[in-house]
N, C-alpha and C positions, 0 to 999 in steps of 0.2 A: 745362566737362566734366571729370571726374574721371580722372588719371590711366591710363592703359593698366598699366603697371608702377609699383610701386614698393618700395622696398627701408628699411629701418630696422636702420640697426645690426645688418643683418646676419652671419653668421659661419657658416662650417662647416669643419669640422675632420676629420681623417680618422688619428685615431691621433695618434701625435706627430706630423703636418703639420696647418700652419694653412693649408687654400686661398683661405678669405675671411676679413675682420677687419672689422668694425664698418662695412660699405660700406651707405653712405644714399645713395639715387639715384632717379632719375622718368624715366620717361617719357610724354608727353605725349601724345594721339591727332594721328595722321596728320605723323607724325616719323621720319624713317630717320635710325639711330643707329648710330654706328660703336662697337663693345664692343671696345679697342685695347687691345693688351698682348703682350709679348713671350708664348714657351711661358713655361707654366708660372705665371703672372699669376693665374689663378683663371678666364679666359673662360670654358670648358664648365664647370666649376663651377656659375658663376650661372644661366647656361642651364639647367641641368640642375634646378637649384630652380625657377627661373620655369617650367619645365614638369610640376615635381611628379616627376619622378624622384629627386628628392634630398631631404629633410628638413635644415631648419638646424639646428645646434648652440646657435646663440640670434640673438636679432632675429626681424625678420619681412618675409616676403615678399608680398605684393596683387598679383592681378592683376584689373583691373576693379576692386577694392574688395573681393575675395573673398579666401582666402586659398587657396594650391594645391590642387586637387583633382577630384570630377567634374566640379563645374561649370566649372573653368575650363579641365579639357582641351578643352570643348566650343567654346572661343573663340580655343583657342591652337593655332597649326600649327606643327611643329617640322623644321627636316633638321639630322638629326645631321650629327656631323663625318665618319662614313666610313658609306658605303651599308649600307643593314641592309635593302633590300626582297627579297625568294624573287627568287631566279635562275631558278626554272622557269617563272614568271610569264611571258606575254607583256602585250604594252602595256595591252590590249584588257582582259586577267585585270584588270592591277595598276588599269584605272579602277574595274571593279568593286570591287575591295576595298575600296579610298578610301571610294568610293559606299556602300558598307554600314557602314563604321567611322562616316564622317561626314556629318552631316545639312547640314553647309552645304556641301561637296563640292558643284562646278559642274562636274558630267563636260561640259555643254558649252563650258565654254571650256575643258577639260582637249583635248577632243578637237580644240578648232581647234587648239590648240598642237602635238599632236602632227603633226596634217594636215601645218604648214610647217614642222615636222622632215623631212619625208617619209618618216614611218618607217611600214611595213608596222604595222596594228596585233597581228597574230600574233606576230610576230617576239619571240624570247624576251628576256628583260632581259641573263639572262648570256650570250647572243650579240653584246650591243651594245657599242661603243668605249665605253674609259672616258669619253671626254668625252661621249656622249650618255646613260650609264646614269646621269650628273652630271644633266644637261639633262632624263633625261624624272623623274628624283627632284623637282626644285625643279619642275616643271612642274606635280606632285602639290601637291607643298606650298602652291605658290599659287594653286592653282585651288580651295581654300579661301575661304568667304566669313569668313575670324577676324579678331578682333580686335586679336589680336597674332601674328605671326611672330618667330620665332626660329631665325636662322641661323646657324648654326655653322660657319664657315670656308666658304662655298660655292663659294670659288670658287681653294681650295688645290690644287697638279698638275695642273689643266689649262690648254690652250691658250689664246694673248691672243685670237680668235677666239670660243672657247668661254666665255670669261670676259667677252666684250661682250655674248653672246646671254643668259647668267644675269643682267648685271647688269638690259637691260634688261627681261626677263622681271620679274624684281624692280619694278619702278620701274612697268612698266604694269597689275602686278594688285594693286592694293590700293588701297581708300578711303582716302577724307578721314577717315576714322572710327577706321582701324587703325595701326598703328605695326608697322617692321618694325628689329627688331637682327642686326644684321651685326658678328661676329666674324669678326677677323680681323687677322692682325699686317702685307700687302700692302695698306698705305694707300693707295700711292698710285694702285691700282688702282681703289679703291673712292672715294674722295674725291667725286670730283665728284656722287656719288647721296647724301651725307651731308646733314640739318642740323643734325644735334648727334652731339657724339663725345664718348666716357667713356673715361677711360685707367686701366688697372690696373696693379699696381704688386705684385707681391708677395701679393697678396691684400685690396690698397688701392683706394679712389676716389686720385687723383692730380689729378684734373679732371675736371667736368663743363661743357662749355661748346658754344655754336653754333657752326657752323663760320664763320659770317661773324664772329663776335665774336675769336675765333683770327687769322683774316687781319685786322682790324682792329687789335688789340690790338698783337699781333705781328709784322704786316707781312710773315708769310709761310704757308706752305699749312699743314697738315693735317701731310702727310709727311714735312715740312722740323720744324715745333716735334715731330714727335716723337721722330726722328732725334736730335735736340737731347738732347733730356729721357730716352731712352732708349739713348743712346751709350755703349757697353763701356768 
């Protein structure tokens, strides 16, 4: 089966900064991949091309075999790095939006999810704690039937509580078929839902490897060789 992602001598630049350089990278279906790098690496960058809000400077980006655009928003589910849904919305509003933006949108697993939040579904979004207007965004985004997700920090300022319920939300909606990337510089939070991790550097690939081949190779986690390789 043909890659979910992937990347060729990629680059984009933004004036005199270079945010990516020549990054060739894959991903594979039904793969949770850790997209690692300190700030400032290029993570939302790449994101941002793999969802087609951004245009490369040169190289080229596939998702599915396509290149960015309508067809592949239709397979790609995205949560940015800082909440962007109406605050007027209540829960009840933002499934319907979902539901009209997109055709694979499962308002009903949307809705059991919300059920054991216990959240009123009227209840407005900018009434809700940060950690649940966290909780019911990614609830959207996975109650997607895509073929890829793309995660941008999900699980940055909030609680070790609210960061077990996103990760396993993550972990229990998505096929064999999809692939989900997870930005983010708190490895060692994320670690254990990882099977391959990409490390950026500058605007660099650094590594692309399995997480088992990492504890094999090197004889320790995830968070420890990165620790390593990205120590001040």
């Amino acid at each position: 089966m043909d890659n979910v992602l992937e990347c060729r001598d990629l680059s984009k630049r933004f004036g005199a900064v270079q945010a990516l350089e020549g990054v060739t990278l894959h991903v594979a279906p039904g793969r949770v991949v850790g997209l690692l790098g300190p700030n400032g690496s290029g993570k939302t960058t790449l994101i941002k091309l793999a969802n087609g809000l951004l245009t490369p400077s040169a190289g080229e980006i596939r998702i599915c075999g396509a290149l960015p655009g309508k067809e592949t928003k239709a397979v790609v589910s995205y949560l940015p790095d800082r909440p962007t849904l109406p605050e007027w919305m209540s829960a009840e509003q933002l499934m319907d939006f979902f539901a009209d933006f997109y055709a694979d949108f499962d308002r009903e697993r949307a809705g059991d999810m919300l059920a054991r939040l216990g959240l009123h579904p009227k209840m407005r979004y900018g009434q809700m704690s940060k950690g649940t207007r966290e909780k019911i965004q990614l609830i959207l985004v996975m109650s997607r039937r895509a073929r890829l997700y793309l995660l941008d920090e999900p699980i940055g300022g909030v609680d070790p509580a609210t960061r077990d319920y996103i990760l396993d939300t993550i972990i229990r909606n998505y096929d064999e078929n999809a692939s989900v990337v997870i930005s983010t510089h708190l490895i060692s939070e994320v670690e254990n839902v990882l099977d391959d991790v990409i490390f950026l550097r500058e605007g660099r690939v650094t590594m692309q490897a399995s997480v088992d081949d990492i504890r094999a190779q090197y004889g320790k986690s995830v968070d420890a060789l990165f620790r390593e390789v990205f120590k001040c």
